[in-house]
OpenMM code with the backbone's topology and positions (N, CA, C; nanometers):
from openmm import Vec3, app, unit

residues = "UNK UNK UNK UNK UNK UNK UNK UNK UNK UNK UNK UNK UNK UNK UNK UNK UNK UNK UNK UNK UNK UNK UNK UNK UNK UNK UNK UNK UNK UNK UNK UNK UNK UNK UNK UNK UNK UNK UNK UNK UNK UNK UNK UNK UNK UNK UNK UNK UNK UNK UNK UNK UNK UNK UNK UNK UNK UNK UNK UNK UNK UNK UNK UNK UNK UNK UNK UNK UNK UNK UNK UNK UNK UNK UNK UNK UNK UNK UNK UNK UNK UNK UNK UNK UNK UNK UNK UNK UNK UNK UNK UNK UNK UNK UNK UNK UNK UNK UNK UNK UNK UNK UNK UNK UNK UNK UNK UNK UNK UNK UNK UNK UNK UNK UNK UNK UNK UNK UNK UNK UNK UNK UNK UNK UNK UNK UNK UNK UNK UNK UNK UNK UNK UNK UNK UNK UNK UNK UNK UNK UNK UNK UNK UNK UNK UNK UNK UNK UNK UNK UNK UNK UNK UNK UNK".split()
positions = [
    Vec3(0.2469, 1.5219, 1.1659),
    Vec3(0.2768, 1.5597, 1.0285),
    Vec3(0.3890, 1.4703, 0.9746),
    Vec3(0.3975, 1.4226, 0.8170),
    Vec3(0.4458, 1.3602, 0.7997),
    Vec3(0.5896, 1.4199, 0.7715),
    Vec3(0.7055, 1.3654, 0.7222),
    Vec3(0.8227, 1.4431, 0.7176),
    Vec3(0.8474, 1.4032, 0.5381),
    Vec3(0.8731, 1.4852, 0.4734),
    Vec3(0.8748, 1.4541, 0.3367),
    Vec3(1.0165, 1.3782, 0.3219),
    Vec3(0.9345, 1.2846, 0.2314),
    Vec3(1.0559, 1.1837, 0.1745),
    Vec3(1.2104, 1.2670, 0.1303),
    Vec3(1.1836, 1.3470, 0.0605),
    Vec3(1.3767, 1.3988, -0.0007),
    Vec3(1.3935, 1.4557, 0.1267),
    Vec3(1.3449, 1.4823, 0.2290),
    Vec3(1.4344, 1.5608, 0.3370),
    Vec3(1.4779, 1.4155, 0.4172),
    Vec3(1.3619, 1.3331, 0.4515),
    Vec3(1.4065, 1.2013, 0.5439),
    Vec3(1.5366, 1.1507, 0.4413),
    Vec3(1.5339, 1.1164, 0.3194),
    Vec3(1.6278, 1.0427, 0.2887),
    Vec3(1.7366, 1.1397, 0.2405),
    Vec3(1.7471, 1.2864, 0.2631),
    Vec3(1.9106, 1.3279, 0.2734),
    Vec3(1.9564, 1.3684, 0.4113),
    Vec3(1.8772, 1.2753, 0.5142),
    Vec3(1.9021, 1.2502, 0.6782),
    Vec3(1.9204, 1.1477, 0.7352),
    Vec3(1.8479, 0.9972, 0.6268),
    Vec3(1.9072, 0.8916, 0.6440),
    Vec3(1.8659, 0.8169, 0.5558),
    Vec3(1.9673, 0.8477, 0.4604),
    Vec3(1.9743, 0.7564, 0.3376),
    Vec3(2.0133, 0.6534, 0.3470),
    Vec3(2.1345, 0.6523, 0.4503),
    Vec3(2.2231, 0.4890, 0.4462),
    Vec3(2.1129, 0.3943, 0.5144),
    Vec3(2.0211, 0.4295, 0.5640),
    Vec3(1.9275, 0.3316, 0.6275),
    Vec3(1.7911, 0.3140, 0.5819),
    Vec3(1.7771, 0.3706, 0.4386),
    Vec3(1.6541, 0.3632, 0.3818),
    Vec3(1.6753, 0.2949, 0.2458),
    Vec3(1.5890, 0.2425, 0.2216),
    Vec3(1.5966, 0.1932, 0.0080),
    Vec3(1.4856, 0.2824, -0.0690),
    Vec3(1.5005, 0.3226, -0.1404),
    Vec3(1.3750, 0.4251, -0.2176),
    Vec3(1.3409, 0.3332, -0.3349),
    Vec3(1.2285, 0.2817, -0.3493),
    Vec3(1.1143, 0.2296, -0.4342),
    Vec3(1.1473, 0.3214, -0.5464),
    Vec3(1.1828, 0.2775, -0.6717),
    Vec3(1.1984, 0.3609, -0.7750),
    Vec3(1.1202, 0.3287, -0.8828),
    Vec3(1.0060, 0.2232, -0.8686),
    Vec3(0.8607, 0.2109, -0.9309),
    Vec3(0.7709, 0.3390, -0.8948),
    Vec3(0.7157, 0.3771, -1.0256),
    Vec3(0.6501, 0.4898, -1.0698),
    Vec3(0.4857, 0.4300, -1.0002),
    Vec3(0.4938, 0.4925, -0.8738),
    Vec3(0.3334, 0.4729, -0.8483),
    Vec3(0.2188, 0.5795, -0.8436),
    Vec3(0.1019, 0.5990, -0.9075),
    Vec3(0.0099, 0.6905, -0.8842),
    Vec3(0.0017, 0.7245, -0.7346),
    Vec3(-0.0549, 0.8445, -0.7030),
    Vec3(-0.1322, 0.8513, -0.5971),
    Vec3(-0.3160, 0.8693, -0.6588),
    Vec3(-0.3503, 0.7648, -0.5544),
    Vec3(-0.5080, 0.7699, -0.5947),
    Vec3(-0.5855, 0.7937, -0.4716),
    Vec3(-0.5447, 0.7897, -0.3457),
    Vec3(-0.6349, 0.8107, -0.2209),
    Vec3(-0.6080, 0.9450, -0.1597),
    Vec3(-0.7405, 0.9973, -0.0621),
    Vec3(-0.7719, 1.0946, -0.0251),
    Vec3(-0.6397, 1.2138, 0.0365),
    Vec3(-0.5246, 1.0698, 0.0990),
    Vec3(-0.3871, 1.1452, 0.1496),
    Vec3(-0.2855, 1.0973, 0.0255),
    Vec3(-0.1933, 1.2234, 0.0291),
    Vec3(-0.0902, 1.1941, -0.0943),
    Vec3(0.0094, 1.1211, 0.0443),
    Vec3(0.0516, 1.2001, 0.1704),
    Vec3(0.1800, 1.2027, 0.2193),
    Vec3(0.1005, 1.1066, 0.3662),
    Vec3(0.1669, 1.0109, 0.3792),
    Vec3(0.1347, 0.8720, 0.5055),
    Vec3(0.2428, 0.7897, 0.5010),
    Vec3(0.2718, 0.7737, 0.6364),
    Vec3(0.3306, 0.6564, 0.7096),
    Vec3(0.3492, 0.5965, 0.8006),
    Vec3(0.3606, 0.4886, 0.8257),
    Vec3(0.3790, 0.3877, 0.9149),
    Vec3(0.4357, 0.2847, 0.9278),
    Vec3(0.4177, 0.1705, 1.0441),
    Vec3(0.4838, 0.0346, 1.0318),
    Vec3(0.4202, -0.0473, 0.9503),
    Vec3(0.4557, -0.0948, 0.9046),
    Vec3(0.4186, -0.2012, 0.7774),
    Vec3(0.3803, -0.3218, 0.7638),
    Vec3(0.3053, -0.3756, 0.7066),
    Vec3(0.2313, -0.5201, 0.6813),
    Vec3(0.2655, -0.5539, 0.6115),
    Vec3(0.2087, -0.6675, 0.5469),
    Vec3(0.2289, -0.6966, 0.4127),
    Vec3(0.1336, -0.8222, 0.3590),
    Vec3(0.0817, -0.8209, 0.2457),
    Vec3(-0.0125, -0.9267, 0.1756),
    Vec3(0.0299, -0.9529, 0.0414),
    Vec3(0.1197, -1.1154, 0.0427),
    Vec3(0.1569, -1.1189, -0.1390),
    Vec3(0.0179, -1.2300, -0.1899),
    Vec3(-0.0318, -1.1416, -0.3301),
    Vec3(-0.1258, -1.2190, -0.3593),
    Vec3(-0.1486, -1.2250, -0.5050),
    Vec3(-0.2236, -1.3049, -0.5785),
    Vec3(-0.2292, -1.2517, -0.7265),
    Vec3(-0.3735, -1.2439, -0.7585),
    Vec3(-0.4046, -1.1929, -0.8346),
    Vec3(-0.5382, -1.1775, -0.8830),
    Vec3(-0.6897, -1.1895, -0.7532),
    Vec3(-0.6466, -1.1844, -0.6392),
    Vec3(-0.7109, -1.2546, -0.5079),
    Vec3(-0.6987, -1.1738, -0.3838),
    Vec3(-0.8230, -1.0829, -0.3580),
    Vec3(-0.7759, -0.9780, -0.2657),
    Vec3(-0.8613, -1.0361, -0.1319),
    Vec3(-0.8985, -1.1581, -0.0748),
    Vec3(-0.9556, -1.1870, 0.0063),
    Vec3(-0.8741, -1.1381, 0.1354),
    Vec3(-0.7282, -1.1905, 0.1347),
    Vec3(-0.6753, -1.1651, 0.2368),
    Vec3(-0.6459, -1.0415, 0.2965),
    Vec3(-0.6037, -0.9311, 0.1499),
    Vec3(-0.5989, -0.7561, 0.1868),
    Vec3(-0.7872, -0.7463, 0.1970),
    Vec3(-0.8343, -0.7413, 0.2418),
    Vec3(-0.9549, -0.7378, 0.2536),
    Vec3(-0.9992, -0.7248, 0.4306),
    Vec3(-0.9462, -0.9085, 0.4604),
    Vec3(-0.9226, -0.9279, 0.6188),
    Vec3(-0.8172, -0.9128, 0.7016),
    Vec3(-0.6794, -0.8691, 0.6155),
    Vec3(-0.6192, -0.7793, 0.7083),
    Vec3(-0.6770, -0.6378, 0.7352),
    Vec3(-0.7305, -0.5588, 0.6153),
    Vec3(-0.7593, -0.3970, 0.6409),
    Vec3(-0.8716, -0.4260, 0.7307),
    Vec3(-0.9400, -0.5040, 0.7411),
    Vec3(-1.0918, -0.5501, 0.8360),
    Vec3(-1.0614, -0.5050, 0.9941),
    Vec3(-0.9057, -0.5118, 1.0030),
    Vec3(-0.8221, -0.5550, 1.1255),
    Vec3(-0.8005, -0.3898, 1.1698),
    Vec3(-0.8095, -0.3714, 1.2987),
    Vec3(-0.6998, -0.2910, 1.3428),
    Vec3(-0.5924, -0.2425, 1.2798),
    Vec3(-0.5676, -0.1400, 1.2310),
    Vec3(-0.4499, -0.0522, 1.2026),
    Vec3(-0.3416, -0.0194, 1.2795),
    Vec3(-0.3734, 0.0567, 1.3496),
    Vec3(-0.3120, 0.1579, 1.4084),
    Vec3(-0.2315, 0.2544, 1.3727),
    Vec3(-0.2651, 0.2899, 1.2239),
    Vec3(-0.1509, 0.3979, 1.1510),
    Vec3(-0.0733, 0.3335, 1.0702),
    Vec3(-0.0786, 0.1669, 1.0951),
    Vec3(-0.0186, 0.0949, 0.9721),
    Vec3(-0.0208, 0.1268, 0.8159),
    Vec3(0.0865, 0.1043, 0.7223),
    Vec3(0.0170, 0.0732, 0.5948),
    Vec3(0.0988, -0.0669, 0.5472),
    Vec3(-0.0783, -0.1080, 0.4800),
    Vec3(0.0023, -0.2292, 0.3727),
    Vec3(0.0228, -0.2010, 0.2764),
    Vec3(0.1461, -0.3064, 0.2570),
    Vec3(0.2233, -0.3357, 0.1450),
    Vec3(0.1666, -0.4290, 0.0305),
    Vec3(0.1028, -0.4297, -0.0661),
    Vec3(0.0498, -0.5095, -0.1172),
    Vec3(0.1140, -0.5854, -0.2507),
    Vec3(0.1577, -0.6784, -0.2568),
    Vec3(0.2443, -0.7145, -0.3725),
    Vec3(0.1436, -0.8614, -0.4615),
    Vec3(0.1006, -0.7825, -0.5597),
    Vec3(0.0371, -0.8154, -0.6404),
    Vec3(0.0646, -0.8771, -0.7620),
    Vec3(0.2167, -0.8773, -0.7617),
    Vec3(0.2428, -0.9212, -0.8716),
    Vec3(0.2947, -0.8166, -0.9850),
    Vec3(0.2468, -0.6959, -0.9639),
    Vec3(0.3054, -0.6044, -1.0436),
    Vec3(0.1273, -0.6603, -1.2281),
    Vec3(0.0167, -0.7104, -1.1451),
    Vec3(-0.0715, -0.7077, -1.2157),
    Vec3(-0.1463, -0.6360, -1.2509),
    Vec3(-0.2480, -0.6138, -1.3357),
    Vec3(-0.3348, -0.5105, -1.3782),
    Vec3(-0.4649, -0.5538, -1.4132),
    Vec3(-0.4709, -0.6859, -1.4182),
    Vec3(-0.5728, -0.7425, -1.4796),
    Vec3(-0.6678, -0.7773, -1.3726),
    Vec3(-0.6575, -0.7377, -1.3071),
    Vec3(-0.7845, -0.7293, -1.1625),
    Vec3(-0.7547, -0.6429, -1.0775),
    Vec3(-0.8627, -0.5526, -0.9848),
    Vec3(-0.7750, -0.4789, -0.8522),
    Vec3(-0.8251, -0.5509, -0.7165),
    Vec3(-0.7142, -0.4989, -0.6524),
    Vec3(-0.6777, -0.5653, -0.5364),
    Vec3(-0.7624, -0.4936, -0.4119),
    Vec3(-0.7735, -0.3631, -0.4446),
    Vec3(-0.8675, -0.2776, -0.3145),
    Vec3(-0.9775, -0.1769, -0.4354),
    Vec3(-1.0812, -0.1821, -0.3984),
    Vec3(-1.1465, -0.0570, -0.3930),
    Vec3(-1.2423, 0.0068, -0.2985),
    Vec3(-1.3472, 0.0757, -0.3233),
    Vec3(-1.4079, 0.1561, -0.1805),
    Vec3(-1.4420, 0.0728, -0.0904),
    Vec3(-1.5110, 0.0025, -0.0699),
    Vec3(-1.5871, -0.0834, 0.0508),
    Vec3(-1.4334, -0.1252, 0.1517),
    Vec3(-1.3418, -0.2046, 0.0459),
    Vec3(-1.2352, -0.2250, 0.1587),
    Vec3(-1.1444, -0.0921, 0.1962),
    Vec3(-1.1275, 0.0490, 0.1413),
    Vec3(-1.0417, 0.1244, 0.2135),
    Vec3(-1.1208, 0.1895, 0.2538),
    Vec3(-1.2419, 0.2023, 0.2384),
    Vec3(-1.3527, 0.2559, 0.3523),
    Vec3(-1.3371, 0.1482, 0.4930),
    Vec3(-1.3279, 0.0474, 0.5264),
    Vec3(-1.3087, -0.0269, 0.6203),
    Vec3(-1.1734, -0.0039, 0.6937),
    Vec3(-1.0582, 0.0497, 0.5721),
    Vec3(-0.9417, 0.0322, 0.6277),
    Vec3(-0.9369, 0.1587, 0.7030),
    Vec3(-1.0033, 0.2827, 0.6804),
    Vec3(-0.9971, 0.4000, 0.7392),
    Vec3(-1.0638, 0.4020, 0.8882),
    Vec3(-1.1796, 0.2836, 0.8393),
    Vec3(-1.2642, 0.2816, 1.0315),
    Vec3(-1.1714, 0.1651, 1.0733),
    Vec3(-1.0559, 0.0802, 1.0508),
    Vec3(-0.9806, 0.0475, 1.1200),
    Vec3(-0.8168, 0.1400, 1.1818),
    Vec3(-0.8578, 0.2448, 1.1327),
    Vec3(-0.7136, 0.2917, 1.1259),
    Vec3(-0.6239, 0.2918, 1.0426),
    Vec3(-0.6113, 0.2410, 0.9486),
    Vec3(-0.4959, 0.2256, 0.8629),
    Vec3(-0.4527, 0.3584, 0.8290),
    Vec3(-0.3330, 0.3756, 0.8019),
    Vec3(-0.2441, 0.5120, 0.7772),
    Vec3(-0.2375, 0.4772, 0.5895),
    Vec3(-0.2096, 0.3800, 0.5320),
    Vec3(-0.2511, 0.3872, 0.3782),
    Vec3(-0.2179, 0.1609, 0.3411),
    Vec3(-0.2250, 0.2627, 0.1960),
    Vec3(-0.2434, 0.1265, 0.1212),
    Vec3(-0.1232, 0.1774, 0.0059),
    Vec3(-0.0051, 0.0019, -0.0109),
    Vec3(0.0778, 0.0948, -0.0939),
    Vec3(0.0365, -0.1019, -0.1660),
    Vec3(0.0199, -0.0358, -0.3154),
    Vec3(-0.0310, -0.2063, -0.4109),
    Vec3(0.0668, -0.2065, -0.5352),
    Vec3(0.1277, -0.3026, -0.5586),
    Vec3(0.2061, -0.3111, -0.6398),
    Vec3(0.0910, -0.4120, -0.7731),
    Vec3(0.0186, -0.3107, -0.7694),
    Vec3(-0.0726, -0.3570, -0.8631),
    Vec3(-0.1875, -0.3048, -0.9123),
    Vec3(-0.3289, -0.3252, -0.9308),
    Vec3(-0.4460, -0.2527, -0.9556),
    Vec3(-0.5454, -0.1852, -0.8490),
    Vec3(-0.6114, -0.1188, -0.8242),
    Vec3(-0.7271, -0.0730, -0.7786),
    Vec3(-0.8261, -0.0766, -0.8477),
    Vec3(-0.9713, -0.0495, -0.8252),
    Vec3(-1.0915, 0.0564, -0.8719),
    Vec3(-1.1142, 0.1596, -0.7634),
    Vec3(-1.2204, 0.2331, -0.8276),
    Vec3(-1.3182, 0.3152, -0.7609),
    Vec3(-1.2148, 0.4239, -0.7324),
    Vec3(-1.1689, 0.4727, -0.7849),
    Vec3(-1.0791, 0.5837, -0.8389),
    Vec3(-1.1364, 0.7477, -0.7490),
    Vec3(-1.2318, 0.7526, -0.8075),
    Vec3(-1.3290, 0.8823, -0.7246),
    Vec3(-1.3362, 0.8463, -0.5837),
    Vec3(-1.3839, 0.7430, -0.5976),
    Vec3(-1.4420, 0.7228, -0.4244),
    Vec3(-1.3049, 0.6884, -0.3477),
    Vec3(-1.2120, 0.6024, -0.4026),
    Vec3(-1.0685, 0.6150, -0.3215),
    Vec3(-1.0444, 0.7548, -0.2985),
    Vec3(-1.0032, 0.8306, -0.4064),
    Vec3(-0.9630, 0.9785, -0.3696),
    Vec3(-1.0572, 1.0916, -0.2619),
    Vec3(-1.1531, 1.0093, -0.2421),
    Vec3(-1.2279, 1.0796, -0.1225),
    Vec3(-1.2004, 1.0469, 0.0064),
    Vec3(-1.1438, 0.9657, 0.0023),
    Vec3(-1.1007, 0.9434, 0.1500),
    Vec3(-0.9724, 0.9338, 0.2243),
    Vec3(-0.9692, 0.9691, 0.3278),
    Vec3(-0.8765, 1.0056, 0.4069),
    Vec3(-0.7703, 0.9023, 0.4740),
    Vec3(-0.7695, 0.8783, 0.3519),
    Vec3(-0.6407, 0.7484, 0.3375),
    Vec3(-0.5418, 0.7614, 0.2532),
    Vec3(-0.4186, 0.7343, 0.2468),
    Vec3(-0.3260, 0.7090, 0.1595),
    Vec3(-0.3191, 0.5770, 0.0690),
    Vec3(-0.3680, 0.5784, -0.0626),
    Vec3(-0.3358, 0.4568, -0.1577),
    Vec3(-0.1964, 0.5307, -0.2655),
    Vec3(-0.1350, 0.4190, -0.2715),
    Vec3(-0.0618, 0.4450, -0.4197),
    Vec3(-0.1227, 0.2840, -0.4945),
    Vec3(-0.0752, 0.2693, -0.5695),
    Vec3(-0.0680, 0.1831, -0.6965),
    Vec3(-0.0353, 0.1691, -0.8366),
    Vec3(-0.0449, 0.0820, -0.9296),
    Vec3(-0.0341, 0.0961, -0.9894),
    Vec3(-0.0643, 0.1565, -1.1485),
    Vec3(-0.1650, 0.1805, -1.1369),
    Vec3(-0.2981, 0.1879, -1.2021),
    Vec3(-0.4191, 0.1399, -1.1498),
    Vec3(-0.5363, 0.1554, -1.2549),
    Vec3(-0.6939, 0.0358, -1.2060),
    Vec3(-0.7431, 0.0129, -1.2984),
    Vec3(-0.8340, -0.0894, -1.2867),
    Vec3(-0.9164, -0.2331, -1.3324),
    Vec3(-1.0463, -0.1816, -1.2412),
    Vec3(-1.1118, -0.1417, -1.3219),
    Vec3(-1.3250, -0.2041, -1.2811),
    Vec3(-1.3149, -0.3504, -1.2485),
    Vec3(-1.2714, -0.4437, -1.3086),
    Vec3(-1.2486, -0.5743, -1.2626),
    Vec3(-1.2269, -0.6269, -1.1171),
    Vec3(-1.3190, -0.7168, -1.0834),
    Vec3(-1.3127, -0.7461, -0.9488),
    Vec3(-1.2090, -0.8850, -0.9453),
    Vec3(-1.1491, -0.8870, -0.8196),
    Vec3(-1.0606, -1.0166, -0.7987),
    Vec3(-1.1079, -1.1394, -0.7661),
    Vec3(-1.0875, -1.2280, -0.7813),
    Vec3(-1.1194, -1.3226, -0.6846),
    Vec3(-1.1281, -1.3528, -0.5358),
    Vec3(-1.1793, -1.3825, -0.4740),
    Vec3(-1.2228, -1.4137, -0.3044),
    Vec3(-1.1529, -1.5213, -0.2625),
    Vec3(-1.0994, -1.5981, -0.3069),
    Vec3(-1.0225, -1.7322, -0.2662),
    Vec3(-0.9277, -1.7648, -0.1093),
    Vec3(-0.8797, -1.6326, -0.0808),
    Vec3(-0.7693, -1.6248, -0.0098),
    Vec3(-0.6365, -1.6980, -0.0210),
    Vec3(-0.6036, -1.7085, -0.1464),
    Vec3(-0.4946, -1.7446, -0.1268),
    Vec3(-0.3348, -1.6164, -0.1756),
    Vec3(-0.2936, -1.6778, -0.0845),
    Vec3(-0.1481, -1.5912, -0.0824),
    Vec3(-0.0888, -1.5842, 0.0813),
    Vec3(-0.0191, -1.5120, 0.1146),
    Vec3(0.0609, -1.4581, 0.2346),
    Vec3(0.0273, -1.3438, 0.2864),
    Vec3(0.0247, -1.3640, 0.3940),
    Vec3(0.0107, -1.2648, 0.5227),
    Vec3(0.1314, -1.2151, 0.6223),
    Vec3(0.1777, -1.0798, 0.5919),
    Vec3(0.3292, -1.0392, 0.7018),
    Vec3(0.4289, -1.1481, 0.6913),
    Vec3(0.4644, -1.1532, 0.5262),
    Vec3(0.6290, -1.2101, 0.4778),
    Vec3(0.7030, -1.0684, 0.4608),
    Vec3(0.8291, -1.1139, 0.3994),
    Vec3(0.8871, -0.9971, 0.3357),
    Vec3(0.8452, -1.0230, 0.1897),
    Vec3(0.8535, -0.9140, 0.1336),
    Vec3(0.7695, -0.8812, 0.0005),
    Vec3(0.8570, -0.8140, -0.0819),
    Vec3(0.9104, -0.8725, -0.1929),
    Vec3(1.0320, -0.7490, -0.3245),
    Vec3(0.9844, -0.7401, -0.3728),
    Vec3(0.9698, -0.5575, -0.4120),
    Vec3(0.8900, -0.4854, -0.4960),
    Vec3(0.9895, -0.4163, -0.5571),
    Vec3(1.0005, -0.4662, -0.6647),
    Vec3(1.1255, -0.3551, -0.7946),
    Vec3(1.2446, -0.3577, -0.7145),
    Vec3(1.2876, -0.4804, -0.6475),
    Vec3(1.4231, -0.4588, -0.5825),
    Vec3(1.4404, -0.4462, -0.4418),
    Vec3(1.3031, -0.3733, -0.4230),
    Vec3(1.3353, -0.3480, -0.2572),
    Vec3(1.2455, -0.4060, -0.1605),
    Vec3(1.3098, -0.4843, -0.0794),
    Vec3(1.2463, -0.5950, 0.0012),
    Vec3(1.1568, -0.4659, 0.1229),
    Vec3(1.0448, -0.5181, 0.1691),
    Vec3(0.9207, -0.4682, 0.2497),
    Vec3(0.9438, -0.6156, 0.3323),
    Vec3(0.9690, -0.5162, 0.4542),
    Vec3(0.9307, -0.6164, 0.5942),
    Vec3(0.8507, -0.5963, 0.6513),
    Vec3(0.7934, -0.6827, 0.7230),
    Vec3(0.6565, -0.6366, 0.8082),
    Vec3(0.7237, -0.6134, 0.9328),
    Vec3(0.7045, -0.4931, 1.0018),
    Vec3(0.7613, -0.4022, 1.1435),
    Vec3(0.8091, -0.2877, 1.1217),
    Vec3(0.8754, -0.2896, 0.9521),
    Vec3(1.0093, -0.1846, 0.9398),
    Vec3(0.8939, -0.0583, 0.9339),
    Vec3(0.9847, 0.0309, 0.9036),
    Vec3(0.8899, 0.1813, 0.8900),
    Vec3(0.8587, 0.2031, 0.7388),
    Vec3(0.7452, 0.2353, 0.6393),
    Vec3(0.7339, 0.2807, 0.5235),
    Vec3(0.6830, 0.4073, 0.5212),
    Vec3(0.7414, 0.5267, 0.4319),
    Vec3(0.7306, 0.6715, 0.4126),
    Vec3(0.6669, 0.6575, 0.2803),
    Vec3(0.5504, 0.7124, 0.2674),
    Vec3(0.4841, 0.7503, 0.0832),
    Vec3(0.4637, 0.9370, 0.1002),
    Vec3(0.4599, 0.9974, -0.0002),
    Vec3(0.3969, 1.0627, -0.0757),
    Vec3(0.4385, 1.1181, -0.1512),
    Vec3(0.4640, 1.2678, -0.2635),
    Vec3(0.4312, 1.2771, -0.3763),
    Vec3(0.5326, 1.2378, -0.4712),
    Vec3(0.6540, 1.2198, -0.3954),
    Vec3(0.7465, 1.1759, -0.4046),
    Vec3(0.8142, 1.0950, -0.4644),
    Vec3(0.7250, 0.9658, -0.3437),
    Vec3(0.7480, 0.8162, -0.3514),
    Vec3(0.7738, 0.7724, -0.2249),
    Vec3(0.8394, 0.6318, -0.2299),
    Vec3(0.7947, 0.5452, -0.1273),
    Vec3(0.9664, 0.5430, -0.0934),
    Vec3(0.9859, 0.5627, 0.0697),
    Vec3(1.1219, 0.4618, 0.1251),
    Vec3(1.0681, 0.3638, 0.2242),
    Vec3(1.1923, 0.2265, 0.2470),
    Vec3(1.1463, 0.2237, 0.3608),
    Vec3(1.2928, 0.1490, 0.4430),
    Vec3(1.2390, 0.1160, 0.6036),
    Vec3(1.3540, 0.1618, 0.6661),
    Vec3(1.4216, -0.0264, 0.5992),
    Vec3(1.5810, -0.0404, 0.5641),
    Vec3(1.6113, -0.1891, 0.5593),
    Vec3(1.6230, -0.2904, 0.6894),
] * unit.nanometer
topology = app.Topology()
chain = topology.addChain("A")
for resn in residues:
    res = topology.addResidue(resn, chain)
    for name in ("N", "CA", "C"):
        topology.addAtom(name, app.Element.getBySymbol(name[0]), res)
């Protein structure tokens, strides 16, 4: 079970940063966490695609998108994949689709909103950098906490 964010961070605040970007919850779990990934990309979800393809293990990625809207970065086919890999969620500093069918499954997404719009396939961007999202740097290893809340994670 997960431990809710305002109790973790008035137990260890000095060692957490709280994400103070307003993100939806759109997937099947509101409350998930784990060790963390990360994919910076823009308009181009090839690579969050073949990381979620990957083994999880309770992971979630970090997806830094740019803070875009004009394409999404995941919808069903890839967090349907990310769930038969394990993944613990998907946190996108950017768009989704498939809104219904995300919320059916037993995954954690936040984001930013969604786009019907599909991305480009290109692969370009980064794979497990550190990633600043509204201030607060995402490492790949550290620990990330989501749900209804919001997001910490460990510095």
């Amino acid at each position: 079970m997960t431990i809710a964010t305002a109790d973790l961070f008035d137990a260890r605040g000095d060692e957490l940063d709280s994400l103070a970007l307003q993100l939806l919850d759109l997937g099947g779990r509101t409350a998930f966490d784990g060790p963390l990934r990360t994919v910076r990309c823009h308009r181009d979800n090839a690579l969050v695609k073949r990381t979620l393809a990957t083994p999880g293990d309770g992971a979630v990625l970090v997806v830094d998108g740019g803070g875009s809207l004009e394409s999404a970065l995941v919808g069903d086919l890839i967090a349907a994949s990310a769930v038969e890999n394990g993944w613990a969620g998907v946190i996108v500093h950017g768009a989704v689709r498939d809104r219904a069918a995300l919320s059916s499954l037993p995954l954690g997404v936040k984001a930013l909103g969604s786009n019907p719009r599909k991305s480009a396939k290109d692969g370009v961007g980064e794979v497990d950098v550190p990633v600043t999202i509204a201030g607060v740097v995402f490492r790949p290893g550290r620990h990330v906490w989501a749900d209804a809340d919001g997001v910490l994670v460990e510095r």
